[in-house]
DSSP file (Angstrom, degrees, kcal/mol; ACC not computed):
  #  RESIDUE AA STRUCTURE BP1 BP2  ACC     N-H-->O    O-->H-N    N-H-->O    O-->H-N    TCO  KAPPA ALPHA  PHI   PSI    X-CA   Y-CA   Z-CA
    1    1 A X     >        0   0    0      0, 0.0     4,-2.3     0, 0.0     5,-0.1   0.000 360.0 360.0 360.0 -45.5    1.0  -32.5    3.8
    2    2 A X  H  >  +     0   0    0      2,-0.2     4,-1.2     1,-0.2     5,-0.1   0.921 360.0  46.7 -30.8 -72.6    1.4  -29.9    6.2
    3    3 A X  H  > S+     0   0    0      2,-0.2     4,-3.4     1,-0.2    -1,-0.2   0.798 111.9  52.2 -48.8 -50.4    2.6  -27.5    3.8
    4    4 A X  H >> S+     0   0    0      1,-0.2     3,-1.6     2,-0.2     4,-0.7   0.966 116.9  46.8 -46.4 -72.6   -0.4  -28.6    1.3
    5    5 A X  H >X S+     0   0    0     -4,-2.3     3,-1.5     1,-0.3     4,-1.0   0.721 104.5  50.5 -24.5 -65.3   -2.7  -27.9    4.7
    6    6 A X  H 3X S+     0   0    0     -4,-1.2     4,-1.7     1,-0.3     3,-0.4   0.850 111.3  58.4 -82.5 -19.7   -1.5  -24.5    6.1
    7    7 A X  H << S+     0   0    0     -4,-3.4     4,-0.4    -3,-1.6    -1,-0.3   0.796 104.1  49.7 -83.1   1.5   -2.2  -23.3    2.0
    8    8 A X  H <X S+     0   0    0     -3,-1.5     4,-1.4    -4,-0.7    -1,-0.2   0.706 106.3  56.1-107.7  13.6   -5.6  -24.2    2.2
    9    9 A X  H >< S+     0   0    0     -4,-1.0     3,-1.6    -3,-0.4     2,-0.8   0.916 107.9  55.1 -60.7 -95.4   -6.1  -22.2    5.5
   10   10 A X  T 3< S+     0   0    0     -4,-1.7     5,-0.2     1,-0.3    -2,-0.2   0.442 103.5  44.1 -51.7 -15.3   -5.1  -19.6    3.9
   11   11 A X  T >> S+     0   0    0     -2,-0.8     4,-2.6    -4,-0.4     3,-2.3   0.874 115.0  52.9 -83.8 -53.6   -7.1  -19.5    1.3
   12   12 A X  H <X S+     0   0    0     -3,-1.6     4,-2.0    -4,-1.4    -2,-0.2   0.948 109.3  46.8 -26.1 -76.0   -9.9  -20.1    3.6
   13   13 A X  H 3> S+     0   0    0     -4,-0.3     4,-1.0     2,-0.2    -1,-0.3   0.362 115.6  48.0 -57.6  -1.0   -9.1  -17.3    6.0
   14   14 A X  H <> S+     0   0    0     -3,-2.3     4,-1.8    -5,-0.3     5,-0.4   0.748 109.0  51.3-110.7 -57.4   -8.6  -14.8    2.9
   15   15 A X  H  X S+     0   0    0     -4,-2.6     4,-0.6    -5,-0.2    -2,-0.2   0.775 114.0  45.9 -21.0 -48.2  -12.0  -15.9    1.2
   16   16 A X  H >X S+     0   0    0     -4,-2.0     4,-0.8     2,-0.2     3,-0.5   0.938 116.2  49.6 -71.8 -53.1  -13.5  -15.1    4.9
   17   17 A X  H 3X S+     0   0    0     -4,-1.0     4,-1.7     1,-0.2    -2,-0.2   0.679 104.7  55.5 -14.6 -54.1  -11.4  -11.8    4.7
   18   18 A X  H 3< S+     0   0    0     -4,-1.8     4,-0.3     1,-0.2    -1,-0.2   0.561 120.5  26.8-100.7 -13.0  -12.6  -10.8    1.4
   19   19 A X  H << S+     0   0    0     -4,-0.6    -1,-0.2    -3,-0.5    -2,-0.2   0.517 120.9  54.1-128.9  22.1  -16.4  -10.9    2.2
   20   20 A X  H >X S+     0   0    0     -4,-0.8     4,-2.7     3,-0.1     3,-0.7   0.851 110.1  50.4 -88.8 -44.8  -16.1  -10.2    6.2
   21   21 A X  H 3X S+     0   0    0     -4,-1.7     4,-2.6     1,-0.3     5,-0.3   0.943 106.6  45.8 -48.6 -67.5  -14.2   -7.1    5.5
   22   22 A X  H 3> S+     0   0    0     -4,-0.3     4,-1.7    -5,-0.2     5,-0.4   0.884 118.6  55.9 -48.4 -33.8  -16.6   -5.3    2.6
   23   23 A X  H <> S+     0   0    0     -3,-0.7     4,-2.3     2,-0.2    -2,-0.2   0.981 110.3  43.5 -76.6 -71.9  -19.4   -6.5    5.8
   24   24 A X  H  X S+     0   0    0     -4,-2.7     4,-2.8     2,-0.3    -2,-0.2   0.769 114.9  43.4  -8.1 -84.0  -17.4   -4.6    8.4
   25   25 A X  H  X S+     0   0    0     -4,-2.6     4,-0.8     1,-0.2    -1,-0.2   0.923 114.3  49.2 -51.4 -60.7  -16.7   -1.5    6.6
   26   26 A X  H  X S+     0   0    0     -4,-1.7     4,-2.5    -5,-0.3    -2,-0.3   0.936 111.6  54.2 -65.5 -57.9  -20.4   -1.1    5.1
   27   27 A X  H >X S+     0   0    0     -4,-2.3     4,-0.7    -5,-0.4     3,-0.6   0.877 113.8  40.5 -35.4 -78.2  -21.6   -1.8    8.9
   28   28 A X  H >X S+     0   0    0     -4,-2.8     3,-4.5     1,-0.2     4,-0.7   0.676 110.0  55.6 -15.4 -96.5  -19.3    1.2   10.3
   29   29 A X  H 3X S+     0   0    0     -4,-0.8     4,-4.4     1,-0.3    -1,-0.2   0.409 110.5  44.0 -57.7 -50.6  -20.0    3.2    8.0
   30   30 A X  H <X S+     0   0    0     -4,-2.5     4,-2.0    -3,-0.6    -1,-0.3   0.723 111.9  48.9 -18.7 -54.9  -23.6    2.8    8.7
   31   31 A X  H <X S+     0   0    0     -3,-4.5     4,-1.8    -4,-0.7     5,-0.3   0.883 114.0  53.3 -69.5 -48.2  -23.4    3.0   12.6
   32   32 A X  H  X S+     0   0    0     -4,-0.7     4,-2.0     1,-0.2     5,-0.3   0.956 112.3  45.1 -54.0 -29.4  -21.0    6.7   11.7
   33   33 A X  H  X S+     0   0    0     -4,-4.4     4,-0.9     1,-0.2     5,-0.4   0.969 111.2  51.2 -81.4 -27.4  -23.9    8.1    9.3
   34   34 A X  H  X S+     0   0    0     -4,-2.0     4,-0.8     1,-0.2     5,-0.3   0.669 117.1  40.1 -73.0  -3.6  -26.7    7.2   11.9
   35   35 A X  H  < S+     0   0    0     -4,-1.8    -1,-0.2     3,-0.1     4,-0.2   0.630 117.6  47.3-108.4  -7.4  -24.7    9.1   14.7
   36   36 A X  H  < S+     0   0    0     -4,-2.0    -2,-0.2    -5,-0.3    -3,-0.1   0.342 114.2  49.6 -72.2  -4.5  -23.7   11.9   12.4
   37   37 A X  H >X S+     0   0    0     -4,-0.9     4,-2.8    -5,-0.3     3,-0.8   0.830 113.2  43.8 -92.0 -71.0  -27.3   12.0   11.4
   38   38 A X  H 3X>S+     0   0    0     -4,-0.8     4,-1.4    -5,-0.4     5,-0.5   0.997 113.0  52.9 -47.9 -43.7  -28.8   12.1   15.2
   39   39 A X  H 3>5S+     0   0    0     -5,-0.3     4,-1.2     1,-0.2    -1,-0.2   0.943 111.1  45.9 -72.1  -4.1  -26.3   14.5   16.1
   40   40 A X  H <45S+     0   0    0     -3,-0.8    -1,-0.2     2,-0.2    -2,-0.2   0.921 116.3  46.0 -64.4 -53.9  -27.5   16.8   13.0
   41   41 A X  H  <5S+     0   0    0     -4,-2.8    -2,-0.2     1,-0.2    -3,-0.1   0.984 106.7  53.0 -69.5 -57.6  -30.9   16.3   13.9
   42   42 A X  H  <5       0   0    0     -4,-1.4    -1,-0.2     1,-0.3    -2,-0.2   0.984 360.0 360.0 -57.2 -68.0  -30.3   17.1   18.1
   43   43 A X     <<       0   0    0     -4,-1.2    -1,-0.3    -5,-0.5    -2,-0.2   0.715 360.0 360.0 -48.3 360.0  -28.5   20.8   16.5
């Protein structure tokens, strides 16, 4: 039962993984171009 248990955590936690991660990066990536952007704009 256990064993049964810790593989459907894991499936959980990778599921959460696989569409927190793609959220993450797209966020950054966001935050880097609006402060490479101001600091374009401020030269």
């Amino acid at each position: 039962m256990s064993t049964q248990r810790k593989t459907i955590m894991q499936d959980v936690i990778n599921g959460l993984l696989v569409v927190l991660v793609p959220m993450l990066l797209g966020y950054l990536l966001k935050v880097k171009n609006k402060t490479i952007s101001s600091k374009l704009i401020k030269l």
